[in-house]
N, C-alpha and C positions, 0 to 999 in steps of 0.2 A: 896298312897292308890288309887286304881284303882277305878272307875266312873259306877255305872250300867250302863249299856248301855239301853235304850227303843227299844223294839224289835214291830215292828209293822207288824202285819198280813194283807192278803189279806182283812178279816173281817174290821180287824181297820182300815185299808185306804178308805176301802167304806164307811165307817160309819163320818171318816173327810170329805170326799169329797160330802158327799148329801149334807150338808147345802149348800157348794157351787151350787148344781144342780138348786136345789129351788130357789139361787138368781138369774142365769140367766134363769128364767122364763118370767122375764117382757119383753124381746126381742122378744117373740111371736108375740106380738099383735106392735110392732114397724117395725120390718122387714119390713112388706108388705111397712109401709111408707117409709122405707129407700131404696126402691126396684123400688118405684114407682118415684124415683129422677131419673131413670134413663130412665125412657119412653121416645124415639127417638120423640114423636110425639109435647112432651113440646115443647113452644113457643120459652124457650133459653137451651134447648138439646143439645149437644155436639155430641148426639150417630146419631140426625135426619141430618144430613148435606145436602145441597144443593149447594154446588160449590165444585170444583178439592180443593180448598185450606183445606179448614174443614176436606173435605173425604181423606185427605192424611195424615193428623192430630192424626185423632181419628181412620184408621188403623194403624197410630205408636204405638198407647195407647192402642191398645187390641196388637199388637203385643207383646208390653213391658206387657203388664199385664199380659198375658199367661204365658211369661219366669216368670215372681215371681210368679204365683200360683206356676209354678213346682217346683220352688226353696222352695215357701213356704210347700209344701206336702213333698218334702225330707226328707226337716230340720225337722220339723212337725213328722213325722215320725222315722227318724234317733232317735230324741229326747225321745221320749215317748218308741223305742225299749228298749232304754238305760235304762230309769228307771223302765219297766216291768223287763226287765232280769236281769239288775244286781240290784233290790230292794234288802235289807236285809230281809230276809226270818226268821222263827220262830227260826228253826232249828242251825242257823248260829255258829260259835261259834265267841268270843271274840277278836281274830286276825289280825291283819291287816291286809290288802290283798298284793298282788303284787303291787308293785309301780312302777308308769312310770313315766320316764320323759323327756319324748320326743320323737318321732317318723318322725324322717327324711322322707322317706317313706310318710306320710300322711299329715306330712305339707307340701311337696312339692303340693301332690294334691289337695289339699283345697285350696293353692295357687294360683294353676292356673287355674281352675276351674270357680272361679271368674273373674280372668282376661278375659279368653274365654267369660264369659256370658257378659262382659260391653263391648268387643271388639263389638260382634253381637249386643248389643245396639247402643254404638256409634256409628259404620257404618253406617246406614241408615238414622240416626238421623242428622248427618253430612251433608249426599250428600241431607236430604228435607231440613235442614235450607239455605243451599247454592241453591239447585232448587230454592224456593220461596223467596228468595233477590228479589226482583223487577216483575214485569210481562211477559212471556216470551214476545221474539221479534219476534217470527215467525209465531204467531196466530191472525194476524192483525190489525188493529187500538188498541191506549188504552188510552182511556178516563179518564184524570186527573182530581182529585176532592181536592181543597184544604180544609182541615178539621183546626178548630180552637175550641181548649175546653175552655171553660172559667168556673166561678162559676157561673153558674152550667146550662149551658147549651153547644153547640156545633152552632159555626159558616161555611157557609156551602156557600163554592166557586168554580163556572167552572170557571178555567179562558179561556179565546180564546173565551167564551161563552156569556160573557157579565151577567151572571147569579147568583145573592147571595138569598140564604133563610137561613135557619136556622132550626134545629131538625128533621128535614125530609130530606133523602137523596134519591135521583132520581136515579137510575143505569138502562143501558138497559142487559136484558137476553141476553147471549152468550157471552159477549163482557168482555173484562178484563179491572179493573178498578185500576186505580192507585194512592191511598190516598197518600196525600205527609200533615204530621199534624206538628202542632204547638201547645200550650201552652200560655196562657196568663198570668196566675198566677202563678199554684200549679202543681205536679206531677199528671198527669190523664190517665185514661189506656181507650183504643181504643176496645171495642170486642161487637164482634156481633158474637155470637157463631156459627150461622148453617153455616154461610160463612168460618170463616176465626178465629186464635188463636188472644187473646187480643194483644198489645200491647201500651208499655206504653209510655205516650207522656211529656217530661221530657220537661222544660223550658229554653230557649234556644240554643235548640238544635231542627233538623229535624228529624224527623221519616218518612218514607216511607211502608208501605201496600198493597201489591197488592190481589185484591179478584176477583171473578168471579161467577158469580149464574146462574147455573144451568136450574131454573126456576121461572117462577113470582110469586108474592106475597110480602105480609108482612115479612119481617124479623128485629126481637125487638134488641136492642140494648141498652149497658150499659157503664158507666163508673166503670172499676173493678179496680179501687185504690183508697182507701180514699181518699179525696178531701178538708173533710170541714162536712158546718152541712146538707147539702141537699145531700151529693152526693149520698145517697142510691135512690135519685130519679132524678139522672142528665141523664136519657134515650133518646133514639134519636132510630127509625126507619126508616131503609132501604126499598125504593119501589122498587122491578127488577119487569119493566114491557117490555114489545115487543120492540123490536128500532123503530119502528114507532109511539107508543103510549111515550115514551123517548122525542123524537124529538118533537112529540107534544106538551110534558110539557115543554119544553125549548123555541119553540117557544112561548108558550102563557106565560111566565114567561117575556118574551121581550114586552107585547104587552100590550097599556093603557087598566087601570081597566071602569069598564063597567063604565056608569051615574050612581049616587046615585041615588034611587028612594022614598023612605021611608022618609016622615019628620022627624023621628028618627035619621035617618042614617048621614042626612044632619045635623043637629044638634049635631050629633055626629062625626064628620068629624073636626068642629069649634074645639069642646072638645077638640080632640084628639091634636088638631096643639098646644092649648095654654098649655096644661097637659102630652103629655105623646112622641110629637115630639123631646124634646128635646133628648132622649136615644132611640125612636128607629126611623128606618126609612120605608116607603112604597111609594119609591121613583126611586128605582133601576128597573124599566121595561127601564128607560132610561136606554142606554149604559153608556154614563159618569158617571152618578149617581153611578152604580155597582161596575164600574171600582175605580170610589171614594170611598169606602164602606169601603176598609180594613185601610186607611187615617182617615175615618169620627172615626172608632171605636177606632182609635190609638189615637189620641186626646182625645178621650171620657177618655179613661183610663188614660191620662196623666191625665186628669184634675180630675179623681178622687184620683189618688195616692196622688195627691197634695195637698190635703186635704180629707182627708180621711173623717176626725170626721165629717165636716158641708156639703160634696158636696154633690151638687144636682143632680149629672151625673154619669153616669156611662154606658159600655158598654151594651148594650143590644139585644134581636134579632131582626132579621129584616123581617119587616114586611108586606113584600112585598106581595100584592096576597092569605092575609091569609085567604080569606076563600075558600080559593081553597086546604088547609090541611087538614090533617085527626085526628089531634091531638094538645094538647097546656100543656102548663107545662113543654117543654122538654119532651115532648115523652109520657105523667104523668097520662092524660086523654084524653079522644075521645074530638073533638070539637063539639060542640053543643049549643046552644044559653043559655041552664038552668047550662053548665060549664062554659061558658064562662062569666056568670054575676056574676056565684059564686066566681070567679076566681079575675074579676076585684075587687068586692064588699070587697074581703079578702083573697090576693095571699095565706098570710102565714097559712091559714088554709085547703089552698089547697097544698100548697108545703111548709113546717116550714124551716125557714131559707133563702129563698129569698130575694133577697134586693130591688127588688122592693117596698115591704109595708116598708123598715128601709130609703129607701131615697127619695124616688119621691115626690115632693111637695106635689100632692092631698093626699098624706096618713100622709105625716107631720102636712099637716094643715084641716086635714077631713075635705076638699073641699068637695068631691064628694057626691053628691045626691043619692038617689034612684034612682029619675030619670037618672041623667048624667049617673050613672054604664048602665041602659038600654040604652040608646041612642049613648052611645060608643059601648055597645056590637050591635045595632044595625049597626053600622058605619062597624066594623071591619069583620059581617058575609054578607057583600055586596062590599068588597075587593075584585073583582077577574078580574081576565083578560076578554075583551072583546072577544067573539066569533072569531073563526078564519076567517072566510069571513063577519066580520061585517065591516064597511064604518065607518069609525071617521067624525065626522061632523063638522062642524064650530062652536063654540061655540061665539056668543057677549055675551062677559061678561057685556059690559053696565056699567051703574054707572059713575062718575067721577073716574081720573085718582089716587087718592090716594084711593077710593076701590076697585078698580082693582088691583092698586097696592096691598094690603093688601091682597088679593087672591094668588099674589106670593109669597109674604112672607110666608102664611100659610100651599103654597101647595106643588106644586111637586118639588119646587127649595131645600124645606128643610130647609131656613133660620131661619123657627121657631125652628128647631131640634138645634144648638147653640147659638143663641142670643135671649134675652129676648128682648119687647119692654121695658121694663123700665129700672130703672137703676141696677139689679141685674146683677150679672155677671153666666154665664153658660159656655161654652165652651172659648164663644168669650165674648165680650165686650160687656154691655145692651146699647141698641141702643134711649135712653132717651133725648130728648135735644140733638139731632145730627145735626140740620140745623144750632145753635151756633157756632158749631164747626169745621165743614168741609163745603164745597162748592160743588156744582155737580159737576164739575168735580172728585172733590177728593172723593168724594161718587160712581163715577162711577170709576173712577180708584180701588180702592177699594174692588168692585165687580169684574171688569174684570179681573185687575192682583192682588192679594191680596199678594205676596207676595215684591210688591213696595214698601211699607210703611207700617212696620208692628207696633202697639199699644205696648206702653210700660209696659211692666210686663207680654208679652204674647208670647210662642212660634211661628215662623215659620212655615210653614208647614203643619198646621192645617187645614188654610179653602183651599179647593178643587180649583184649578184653569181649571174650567170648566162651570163656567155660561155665559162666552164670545159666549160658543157654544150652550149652553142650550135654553139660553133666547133669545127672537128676542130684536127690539132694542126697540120695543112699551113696552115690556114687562119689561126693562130695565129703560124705562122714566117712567113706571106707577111705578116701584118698589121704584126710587127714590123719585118722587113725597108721596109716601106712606112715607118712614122714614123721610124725610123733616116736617111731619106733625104732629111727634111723642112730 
């Protein structure tokens, strides 16, 4: 028995296809917002670029995006011919039509047709990934910047430069720069879109980047591969300013922070050595110090893998000169003294997920004061380098020789950043009842070559062998006399 067939008219297809019309109405009033993702002038635009890298990028992407509108209008087209002309009409009869099956002829050319359009893709595509391998060599100097992601921030190294900070990166206008990144933990992707395309910085393994800007300013930065639980806010900011305003920040990154002035600050200074030295550092305007810095943090993390559930350490940024930034959180928020107490007062409700408030003693044991949160953040917005023709003065510390000593301990040497005075253990060994145990010499030996005699149950390699050259020797008999006392 043969099947009516439903014969459907001009009428009747309009009549199926309004309810369709009517649903995509609501794309009206959304367009303009999906329209407006594309404003060249957003802060992480793709379309605004400001260096050769980006602009060579995003003319591949409108190139490539032209060839598929056409492709797309063809097809688009071809498609909708086909089902106007040969719809079943009222009139039609019963029949089957001519059948095909196959046409040599047309599949050759829809064959190659494609081939043609990915050819004219590929080419181009090819000779910019191979252009952009590395910085060119014939456009002068190029300024190395080692990059290190961590959860959930970005560690940030000139080497030759003697230079570490962290979440801010310094680049001078015109000059091409060449990120050479790492990985500490997890898979993390490198992009700062108006420079240069992401990439991703995979855990043991090197990634290289080279970018070049255009012109100065802010340019925002991201990490674009999940991470973890922060990483929608693990950002970091690029500064491109003049090479002489560059130079400038490098030099005063070398150069000691001003005198505390503030009884706050000074109070705040104490805080910081007993509470929050241990993971970070504001130590590195010294050379050795910087130079030690990628040492200091590799320990740091040994010693947190190693106990994950109970440590008290962990990699951190460095904190050198911080108030001489423009921002805190990883990039997260402006710095400002009303962020930066909200910040101390309760990281995770300014950044969720942080592990500053999951390990750091003062948040384990809500030490921390009203006051202490002011008087550290007072500490940390009087962080900066001293003026570039200011005179260092002679400072008498005064006091007897174990608080002078203890001044070392707390300050620029860093010793509070891995050992505890008491007997808890942090990096290194808590230095409790130590005149029992060792003798000056072996307290000075110690210090000078640390890798002479190292504590049992504790890696190699850890403590920095560079306060031989740090310390004078006064500073070296006060330091002793100090742990002698403990």
């Amino acid at each position: 028995m043969l099947r009516r067939r439903t014969h459907i008219s001009a009428m009747n297809l309009r009549r199926l296809l309004r309810p369709l019309r009517s649903r995509f109405l609501f794309l009206i009033p959304i367009a303009p917002a999906l329209l407006v993702a594309c404003n060249k002038e957003d802060a992480q635009s793709t379309f605004g670029t400001s260096g050769p890298i980006a602009d060579t990028q995003a003319s591949l992407f409108i190139f490539i995006f032209w060839i598929a509108v056409v492709v797309f209008v063809l097809v688009e087209a071809a498609l909708i011919y086909s089902i106007v002309k040969f719809r079943r009409r009222g009139d039609s009869d019963d029949s089957l039509p001519e059948q095909t099956h196959g046409n040599n002829k047309l599949e050759v050319i829809w064959t190659i047709i494609p081939v043609i359009i990915l050819v004219v893709i590929a080419v181009p595509t090819i000779k910019i990934i191979y252009d952009q391998d590395g910085p060119p060599t014939d456009q002068g100097p190029v300024l190395e910047v080692n990059v290190r992601a961590h959860q959930w921030w970005w560690e940030i190294d000139y080497p030759g430069e003697d230079v570490v900070t962290s979440n801010e990166i310094h680049i001078p206008v015109g000059q091409w720069v060449n990120f050479t990144m790492h990985s500490d933990d997890v898979i993390h992707s490198f992009w700062v879109p108006k420079l240069a395309g992401k990439l991703d910085i995979v855990p043991g393994d090197v990634r290289q980047l080279a970018m070049k800007a255009d012109e100065a300013g802010f340019f925002f930065g991201q990490c674009a591969e999940f991470c973890g639980e922060a990483h929608a806010k693990m950002r970091f900011r690029v500064k491109a300013e003049e090479p002489e305003e560059f130079q400038a920040w490098l030099d005063s990154m070398r150069r000691p922070p001003v005198e505390l002035v503030s009884e706050d600050a000074i109070a705040g200074q104490t805080l910081f050595a007993a509470n929050c030295s241990s993971c970070h550092a504001t130590n590195t305007w010294q050379a050795p110090a910087a130079r030690n810095e990628r040492t200091r943090l590799a320990g740091l993390r040994t010693a947190f893998i190693g106990n994950i559930e109970d440590s008290a350490v962990i990699p951190a940024p460095n904190l050198t000169h911080f108030a001489s930034r423009e921002t805190l959180g990883a990039g997260l928020i402006e710095l400002n003294s009303e962020n930066l107490i909200k910040w101390i007062a309760d990281p995770d409700d300014v950044k969720e997920g942080n592990r500053m408030k999951d390990l750091a003693a003062p948040y384990r044991n809500n030490s921390l004061s009203t006051n202490d949160v002011r008087q550290l953040a007072a500490y940390l917005l009087e962080l900066k380098p001293i003026a570039a023709d200011a005179v260092v003065a002679a400072v008498d510390l005064g006091g007897t020789a174990e608080e002078r000593g203890e001044a070392v301990f707390a300050g620029s040497s860093g010793c509070s950043g891995c050992h505890s005075t008491g007997s808890a253990t942090l990096v290194g060994p808590g230095l409790a009842d130590l005149s029992s145990r060792s003798s000056d010499a072996e307290i000075h030996e110690s210090i000078t070559d640390p890798g002479a005699v190292i504590v049992e149950g504790f890696p190699d390699s850890v403590m920095p062998q560079i306060f031989e050259s740090t310390l004078s020797s006064d500073e070296l008999t006060d330091l002793i006399a100090y742990l002698k006392s403990l």
